[in-house]
C-alpha positions in Angstrom: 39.7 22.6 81.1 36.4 23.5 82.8 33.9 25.5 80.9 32.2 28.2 83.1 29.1 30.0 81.9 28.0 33.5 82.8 24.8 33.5 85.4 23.0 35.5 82.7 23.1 32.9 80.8 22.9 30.3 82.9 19.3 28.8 82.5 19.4 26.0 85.4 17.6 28.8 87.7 14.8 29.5 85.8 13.6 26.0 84.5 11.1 25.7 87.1 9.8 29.3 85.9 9.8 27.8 82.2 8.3 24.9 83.4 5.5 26.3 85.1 5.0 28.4 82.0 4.8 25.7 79.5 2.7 23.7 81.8 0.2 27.1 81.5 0.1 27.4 77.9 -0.4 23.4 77.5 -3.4 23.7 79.6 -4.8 26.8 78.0 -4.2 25.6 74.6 -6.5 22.1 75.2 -9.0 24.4 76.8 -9.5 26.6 73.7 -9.3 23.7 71.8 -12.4 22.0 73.9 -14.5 25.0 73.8 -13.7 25.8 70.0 -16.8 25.4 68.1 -16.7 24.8 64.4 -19.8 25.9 62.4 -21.0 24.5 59.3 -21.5 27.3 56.8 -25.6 26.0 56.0 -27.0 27.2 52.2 -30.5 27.8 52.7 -32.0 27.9 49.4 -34.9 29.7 49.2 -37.5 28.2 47.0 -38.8 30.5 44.7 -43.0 30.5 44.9 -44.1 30.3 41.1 -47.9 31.0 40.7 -49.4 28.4 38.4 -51.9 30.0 36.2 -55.1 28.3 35.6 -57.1 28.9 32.5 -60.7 29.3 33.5 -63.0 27.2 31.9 -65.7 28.1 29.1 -69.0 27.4 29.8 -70.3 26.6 26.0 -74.0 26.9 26.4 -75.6 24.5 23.8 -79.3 24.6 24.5 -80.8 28.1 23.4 -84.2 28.8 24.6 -85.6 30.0 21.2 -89.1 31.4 21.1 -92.1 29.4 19.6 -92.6 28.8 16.3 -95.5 31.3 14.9 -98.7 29.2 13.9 -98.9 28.3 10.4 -101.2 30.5 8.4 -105.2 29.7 7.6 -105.8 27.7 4.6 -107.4 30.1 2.1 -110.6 29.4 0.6 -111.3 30.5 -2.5 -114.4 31.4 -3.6 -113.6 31.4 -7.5 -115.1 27.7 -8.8 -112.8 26.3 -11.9 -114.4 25.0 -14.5 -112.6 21.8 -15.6 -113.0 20.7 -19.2 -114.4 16.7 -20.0 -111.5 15.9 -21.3 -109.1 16.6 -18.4 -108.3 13.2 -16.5 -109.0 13.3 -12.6 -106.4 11.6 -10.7 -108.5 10.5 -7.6 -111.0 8.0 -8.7 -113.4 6.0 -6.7 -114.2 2.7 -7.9 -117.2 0.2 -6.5 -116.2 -2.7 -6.9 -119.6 -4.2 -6.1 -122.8 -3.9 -8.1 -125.9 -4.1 -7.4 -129.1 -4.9 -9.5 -133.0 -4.6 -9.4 -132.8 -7.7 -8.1 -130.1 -7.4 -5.1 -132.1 -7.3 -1.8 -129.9 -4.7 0.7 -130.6 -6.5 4.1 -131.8 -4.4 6.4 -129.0 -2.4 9.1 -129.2 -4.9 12.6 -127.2 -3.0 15.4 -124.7 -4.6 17.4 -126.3 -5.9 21.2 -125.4 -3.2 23.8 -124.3 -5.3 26.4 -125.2 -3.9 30.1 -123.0 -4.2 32.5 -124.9 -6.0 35.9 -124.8 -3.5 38.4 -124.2 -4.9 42.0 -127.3 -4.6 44.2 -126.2 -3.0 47.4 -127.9 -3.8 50.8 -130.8 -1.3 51.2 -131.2 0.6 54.1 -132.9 -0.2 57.3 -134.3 2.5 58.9 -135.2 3.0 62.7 -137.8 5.9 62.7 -139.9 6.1 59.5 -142.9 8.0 58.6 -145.1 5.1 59.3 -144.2 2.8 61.1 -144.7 -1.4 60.6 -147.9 -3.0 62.6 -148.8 -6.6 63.4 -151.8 -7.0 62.0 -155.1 -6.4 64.2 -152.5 -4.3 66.6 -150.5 -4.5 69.7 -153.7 -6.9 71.0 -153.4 -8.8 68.3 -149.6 -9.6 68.9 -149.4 -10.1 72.9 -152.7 -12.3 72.3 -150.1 -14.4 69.4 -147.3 -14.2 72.1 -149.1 -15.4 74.7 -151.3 -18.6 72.7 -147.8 -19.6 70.9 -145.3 -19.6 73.9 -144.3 -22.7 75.6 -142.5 -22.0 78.8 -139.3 -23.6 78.8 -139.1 -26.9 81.5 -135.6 -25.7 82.3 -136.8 -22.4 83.1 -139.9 -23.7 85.3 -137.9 -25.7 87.2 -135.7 -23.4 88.1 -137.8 -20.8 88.3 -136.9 -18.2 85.8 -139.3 -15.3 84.6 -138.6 -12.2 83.0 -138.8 -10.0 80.1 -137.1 -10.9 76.6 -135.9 -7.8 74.4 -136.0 -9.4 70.2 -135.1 -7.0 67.7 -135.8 -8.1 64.2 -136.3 -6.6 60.3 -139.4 -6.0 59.2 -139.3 -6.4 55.0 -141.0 -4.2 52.7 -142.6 -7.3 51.7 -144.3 -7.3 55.4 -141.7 -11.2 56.4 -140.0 -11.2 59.3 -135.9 -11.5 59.1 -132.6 -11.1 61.0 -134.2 -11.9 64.7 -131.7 -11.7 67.5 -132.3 -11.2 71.1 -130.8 -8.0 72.9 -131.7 -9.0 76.2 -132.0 -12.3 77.7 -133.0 -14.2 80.9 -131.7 -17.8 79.7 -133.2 -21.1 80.7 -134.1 -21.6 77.2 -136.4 -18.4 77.5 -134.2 -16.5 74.8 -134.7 -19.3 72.5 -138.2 -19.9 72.7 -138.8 -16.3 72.2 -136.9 -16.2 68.8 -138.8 -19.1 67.7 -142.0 -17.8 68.2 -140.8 -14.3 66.8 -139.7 -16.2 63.6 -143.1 -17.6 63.3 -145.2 -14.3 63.3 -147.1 -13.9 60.1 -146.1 -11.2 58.3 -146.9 -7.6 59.1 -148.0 -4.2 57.8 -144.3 -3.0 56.3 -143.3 0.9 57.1 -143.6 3.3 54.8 -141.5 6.3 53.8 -142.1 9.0 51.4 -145.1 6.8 50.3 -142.9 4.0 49.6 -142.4 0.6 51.8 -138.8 0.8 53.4 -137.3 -2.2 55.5 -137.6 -0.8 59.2 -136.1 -2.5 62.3 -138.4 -3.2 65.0 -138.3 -4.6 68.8 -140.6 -6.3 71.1 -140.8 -7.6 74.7 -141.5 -11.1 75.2 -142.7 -11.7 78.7 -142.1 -15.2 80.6 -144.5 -15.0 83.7 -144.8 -18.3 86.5 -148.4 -18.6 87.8 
């Protein structure tokens, strides 16, 4: 027997319709399930701010500026004398333990030597321009008539034929001696030389005074050196 079904219900006709259909809602479900987004619920805990309360610190002060002590009062003198009987003992007693006799010689008080100290005798000063000045004795003569007896011209000099003017500076002592010569200006040739030595050997002069007093006074002379 063949079974026949109604075209209402026949289904063959539409399975490409379902088909389609199905193949629609596939797709759309994988989409929404690609683009669904899942969230995680986050607890944010929001951490309570507590002030911490500090104690502030005492300052004990220990040193106290406290004011000066008053000055202690003056000792009172009393005027009143008190009569102290013989028979009260005195505590303080002073006892000599050494005697003396008609007969004990006291030697007489010899005070210690005062020692001095020596006192370091500093150069003294040599003046330039004093009231009176130092002089050779007899004068300026006198002293190019020394210079001129006493100077032996050098052979150096002569040979070579050196002449000139020598400039000596030298100290003239309170004493009247001659010291420190040096020559300021010189021709050589053994000129300079020859004019210290003869300088040295000056006898001594008439020393400078100052204030009245004889002063050590610095002094300078040509020496001439003159070919004939």
């Amino acid at each position: 027997m063949e079974l026949k079904k109604s075209p209402q219900a026949d289904l063959e006709n539409k399975k490409g319709l379902y088909g389609s259909l199905g193949l629609v809602l596939a797709l759309a479900i994988v989409l929404v399930a690609f683009e669904w987004k899942s969230y995680d619920n986050e607890k944010i805990e929001v951490a309570a701010r507590t002030a911490i309360e500090t104690e502030e610190e005492m300052i004990i002060q220990t040193e106290q500026n406290l004011p000066p002590p008053p000055p202690p009062p003056p000792a009172q003198v009393s005027d009143q004398i008190e009569i102290v009987e013989d028979d009260v003992e005195i505590e303080t007693e002073v006892r000599i333990d050494a005697e003396a006799t008609e007969t004990t010689v006291v030697e007489d008080y010899v005070a210690p030597p005062v020692v001095v100290e020596e006192e370091e005798v500093a150069e003294e000063e040599i003046f330039q321009i004093v009231e009176e000045m130092p002089s050779y004795p007899g004068g300026m003569q006198s002293l190019y008539e020394y210079l001129s007896e006493n100077i032996r011209y050098p052979v150096v000099a002569m040979e070579s034929g050196i002449q000139g003017r020598v400039y000596v500076t030298f100290v003239v002592e309170k004493d009247g001696s001659i010291s420190d010569v040096k020559v300021l200006r010189g021709i050589g040739g053994g000129c300079d030389e020859e004019a210290v030595r003869v300088i040295k050997a000056m006898p001594k002069w008439h020393p400078g005074k100052q204030r009245g007093r004889a002063v050590r006074v610095l002094y300078n002379v040509p020496v001439n050196f003159t070919l004939n």
